[in-house]
C-alpha positions as CSV (number, residue, x, y, z in Angstrom):
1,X,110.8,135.4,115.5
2,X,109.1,132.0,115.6
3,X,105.2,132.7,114.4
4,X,102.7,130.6,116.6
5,X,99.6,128.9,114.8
6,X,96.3,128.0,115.8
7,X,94.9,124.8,114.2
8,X,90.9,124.6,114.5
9,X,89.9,121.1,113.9
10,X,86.8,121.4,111.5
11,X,83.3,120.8,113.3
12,X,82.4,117.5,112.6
13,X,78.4,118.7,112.0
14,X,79.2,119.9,109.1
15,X,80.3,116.9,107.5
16,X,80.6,117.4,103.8
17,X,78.9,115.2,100.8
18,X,82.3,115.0,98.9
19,X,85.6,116.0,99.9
20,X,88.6,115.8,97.2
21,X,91.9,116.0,97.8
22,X,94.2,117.3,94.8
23,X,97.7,116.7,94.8
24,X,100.4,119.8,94.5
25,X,100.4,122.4,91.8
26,X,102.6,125.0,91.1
27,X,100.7,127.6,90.9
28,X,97.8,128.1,93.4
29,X,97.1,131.2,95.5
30,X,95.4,130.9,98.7
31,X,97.3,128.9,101.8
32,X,99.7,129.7,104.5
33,X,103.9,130.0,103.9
34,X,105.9,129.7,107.1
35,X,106.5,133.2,108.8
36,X,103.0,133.8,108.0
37,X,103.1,134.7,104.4
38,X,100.7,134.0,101.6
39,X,102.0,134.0,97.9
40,X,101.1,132.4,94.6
41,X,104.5,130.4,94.1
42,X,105.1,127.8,96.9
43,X,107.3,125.5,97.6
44,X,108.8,123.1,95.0
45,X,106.2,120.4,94.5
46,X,103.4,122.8,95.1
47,X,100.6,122.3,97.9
48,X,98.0,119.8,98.8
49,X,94.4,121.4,98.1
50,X,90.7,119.6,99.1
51,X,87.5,120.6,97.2
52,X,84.4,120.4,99.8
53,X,80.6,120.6,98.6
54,X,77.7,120.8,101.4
55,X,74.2,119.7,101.7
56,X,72.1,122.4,100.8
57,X,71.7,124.0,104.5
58,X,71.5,122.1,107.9
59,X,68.7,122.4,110.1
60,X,69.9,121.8,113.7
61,X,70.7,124.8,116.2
62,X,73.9,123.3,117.2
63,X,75.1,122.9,113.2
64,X,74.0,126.2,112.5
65,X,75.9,127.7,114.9
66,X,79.1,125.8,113.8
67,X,78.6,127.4,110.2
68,X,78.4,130.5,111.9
69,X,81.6,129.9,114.0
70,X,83.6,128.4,110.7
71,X,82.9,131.4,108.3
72,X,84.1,133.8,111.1
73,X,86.9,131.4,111.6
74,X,88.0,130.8,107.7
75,X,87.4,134.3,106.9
76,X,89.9,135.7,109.7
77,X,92.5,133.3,108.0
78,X,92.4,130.5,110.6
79,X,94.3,127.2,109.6
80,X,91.8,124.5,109.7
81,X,92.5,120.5,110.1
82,X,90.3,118.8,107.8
83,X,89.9,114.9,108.0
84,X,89.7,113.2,104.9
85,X,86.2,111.0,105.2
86,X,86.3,107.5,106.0
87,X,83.8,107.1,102.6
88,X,86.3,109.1,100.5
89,X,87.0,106.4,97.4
90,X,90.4,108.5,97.8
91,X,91.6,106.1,100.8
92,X,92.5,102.8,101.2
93,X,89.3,100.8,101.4
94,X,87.9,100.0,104.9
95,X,87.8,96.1,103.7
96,X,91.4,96.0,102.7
97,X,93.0,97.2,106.2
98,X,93.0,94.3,108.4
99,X,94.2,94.0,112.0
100,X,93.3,96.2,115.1
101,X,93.2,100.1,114.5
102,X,94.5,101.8,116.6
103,X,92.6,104.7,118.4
104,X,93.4,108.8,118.8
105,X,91.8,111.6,120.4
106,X,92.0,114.6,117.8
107,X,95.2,117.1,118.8
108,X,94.7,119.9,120.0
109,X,91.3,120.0,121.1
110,X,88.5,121.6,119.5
111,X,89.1,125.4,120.1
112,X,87.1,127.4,121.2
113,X,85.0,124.5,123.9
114,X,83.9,122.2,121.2
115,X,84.7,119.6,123.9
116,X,87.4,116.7,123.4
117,X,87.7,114.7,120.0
118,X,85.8,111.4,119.9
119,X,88.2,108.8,119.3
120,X,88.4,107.8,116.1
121,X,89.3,104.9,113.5
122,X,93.7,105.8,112.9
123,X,94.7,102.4,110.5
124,X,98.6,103.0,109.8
125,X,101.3,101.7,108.6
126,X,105.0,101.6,109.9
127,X,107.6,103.6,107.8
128,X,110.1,101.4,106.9
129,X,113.2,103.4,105.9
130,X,114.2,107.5,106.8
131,X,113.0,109.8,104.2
132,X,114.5,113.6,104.7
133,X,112.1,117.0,104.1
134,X,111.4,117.6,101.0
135,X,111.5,113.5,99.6
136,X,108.9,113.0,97.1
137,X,109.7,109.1,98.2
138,X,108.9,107.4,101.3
139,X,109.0,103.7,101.8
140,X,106.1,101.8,104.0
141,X,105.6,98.1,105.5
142,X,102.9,96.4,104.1
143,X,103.2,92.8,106.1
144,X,100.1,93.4,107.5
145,X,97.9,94.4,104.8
146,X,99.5,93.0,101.0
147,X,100.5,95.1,98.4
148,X,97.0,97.2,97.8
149,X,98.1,100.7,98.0
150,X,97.6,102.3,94.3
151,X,98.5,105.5,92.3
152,X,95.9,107.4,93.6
153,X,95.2,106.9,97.0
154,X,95.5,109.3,99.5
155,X,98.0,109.1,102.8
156,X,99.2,111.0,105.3
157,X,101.7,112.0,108.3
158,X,101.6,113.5,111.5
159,X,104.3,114.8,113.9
160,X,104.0,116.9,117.0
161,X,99.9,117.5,116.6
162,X,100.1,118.7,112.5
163,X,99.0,116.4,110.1
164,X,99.7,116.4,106.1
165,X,98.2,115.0,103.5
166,X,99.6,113.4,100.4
167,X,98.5,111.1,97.2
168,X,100.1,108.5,96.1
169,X,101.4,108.6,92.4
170,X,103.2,105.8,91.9
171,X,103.9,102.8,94.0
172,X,106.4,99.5,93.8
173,X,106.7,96.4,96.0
174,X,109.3,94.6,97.4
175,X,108.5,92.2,99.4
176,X,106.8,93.4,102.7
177,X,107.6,96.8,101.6
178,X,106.4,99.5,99.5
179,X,108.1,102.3,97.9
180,X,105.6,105.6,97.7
181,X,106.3,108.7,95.0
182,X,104.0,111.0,96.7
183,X,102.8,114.6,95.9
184,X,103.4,116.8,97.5
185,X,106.5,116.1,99.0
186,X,107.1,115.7,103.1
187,X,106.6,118.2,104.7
188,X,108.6,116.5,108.2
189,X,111.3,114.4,107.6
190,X,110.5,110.6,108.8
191,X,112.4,107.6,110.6
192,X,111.3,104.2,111.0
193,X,109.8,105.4,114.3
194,X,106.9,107.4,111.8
195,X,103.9,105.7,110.8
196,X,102.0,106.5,107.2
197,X,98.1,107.6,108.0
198,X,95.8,105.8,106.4
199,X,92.8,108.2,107.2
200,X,94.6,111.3,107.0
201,X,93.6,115.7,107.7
202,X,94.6,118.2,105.6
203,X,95.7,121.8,107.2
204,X,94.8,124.4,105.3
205,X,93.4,127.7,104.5
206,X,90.0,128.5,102.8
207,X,91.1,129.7,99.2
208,X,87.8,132.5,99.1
209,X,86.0,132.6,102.5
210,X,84.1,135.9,101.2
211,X,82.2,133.3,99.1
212,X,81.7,131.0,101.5
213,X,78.3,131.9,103.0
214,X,75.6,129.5,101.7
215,X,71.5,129.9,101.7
216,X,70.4,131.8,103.9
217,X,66.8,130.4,104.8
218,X,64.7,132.7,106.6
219,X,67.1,133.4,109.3
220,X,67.2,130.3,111.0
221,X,68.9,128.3,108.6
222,X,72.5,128.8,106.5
223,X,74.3,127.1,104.4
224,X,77.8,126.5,103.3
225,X,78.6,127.3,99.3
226,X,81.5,124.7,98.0
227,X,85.0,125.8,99.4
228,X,88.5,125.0,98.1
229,X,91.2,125.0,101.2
230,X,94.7,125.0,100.6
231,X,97.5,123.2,102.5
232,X,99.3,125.6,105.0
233,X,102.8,124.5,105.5
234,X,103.0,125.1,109.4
């Protein structure tokens, strides 16, 4: 039996003040396991988890109603895809990535109507050797941009419409390439016809959606209390 999931791309009202993304542990609770599982123990190299803290509450009709929609949402379980914000001193800086970037429209669309995804900013760089599931090393081209990627920084990859997250934890150069320890490990395997995200999404599950609800200001105004999600490994 193949298990089918919905990913809800996060509403992009509700932009957080901080979001920090934590590499793998061992032991974290919370997430989604393939076949639909959740369990305390996953996979070797552990999960990918972001921290989020909100403004205090938001005061347009439209946000509201998104905070409304996403605790329903997180609470029923739904995986959500999470972009990692372009200010995030996490990522590569904006003044370090030269040449054109490329432009995406977010896959799938927002569910329910949300409308398409804006296009948005999709820097990458070309993966420059195959790398199998499970590597905790992938190696990247850096012609274009130098050797700047640190311990530290986050990346990412997509395939078929899922994105993952990883950080970087060590780094070498050779030349125009560079070698990448990451954690956690791939999730997809990757060929040279892959590409390394530069501004990447997490997919994951809210840790403690039962907590979630904010401020609640006279009814016409609500707020979101900080929320941990955890990677789900679709």
């Amino acid at each position: 039996m193949t298990l089918t999931v919905t990913v809800y791309d996060w509403r992009l009202s509700l932009c957080p003040m901080s979001a920090r993304v934590e590499a793998g542990g061992l032991g974290r609770a919370g997430g989604l396991l393939l076949g639909g599982a959740a369990q305390i123990n996953p996979e070797p190299g552990g999960r990918a988890v972001m921290h989020m803290i909100f403004q205090r509450f938001w005061t347009s009709i439209d946000a509201n109603l998104d905070v409304e929609w996403t605790l329903s949402r997180i609470r029923n379980g739904a995986v959500m895809r999470i972009p990692v914000g372009n200010r995030s001193r996490q990522l590569l800086p904006t003044a370090l990535i030269t040449g054109t970037p490329a432009s995406y429209t977010v896959t799938p669309t927002y569910i329910p109507a949300q409308g398409v995804g804006a296009p948005v900013w999709d820097p990458k760089l070309a993966v420059a050797a195959n790398a199998a599931k499970g590597a905790a090393v992938v190696q990247v081209g850096m012609s274009t941009l130098g050797s700047v990627l640190k311990p530290g920084h986050v990346v990412g990859f997509r395939d078929t419409g899922l994105d993952f997250v990883h950080k970087v934890m060590d780094v070498t150069y050779a030349g125009a390439t560079a070698t990448l320890t990451i954690s956690p490990p791939l999730r997809r395997a990757v060929t040279t016809s892959s590409f390394c995200q530069l501004r990447p999404a997490i997919m994951g599950t809210c840790l403690d959606p039962g907590s979630a609800a904010g401020e609640d200001v006279f009814g016409k105004a609500i707020g979101l209390n900080p929320l941990v999600f955890v990677e789900a490994l679709l």
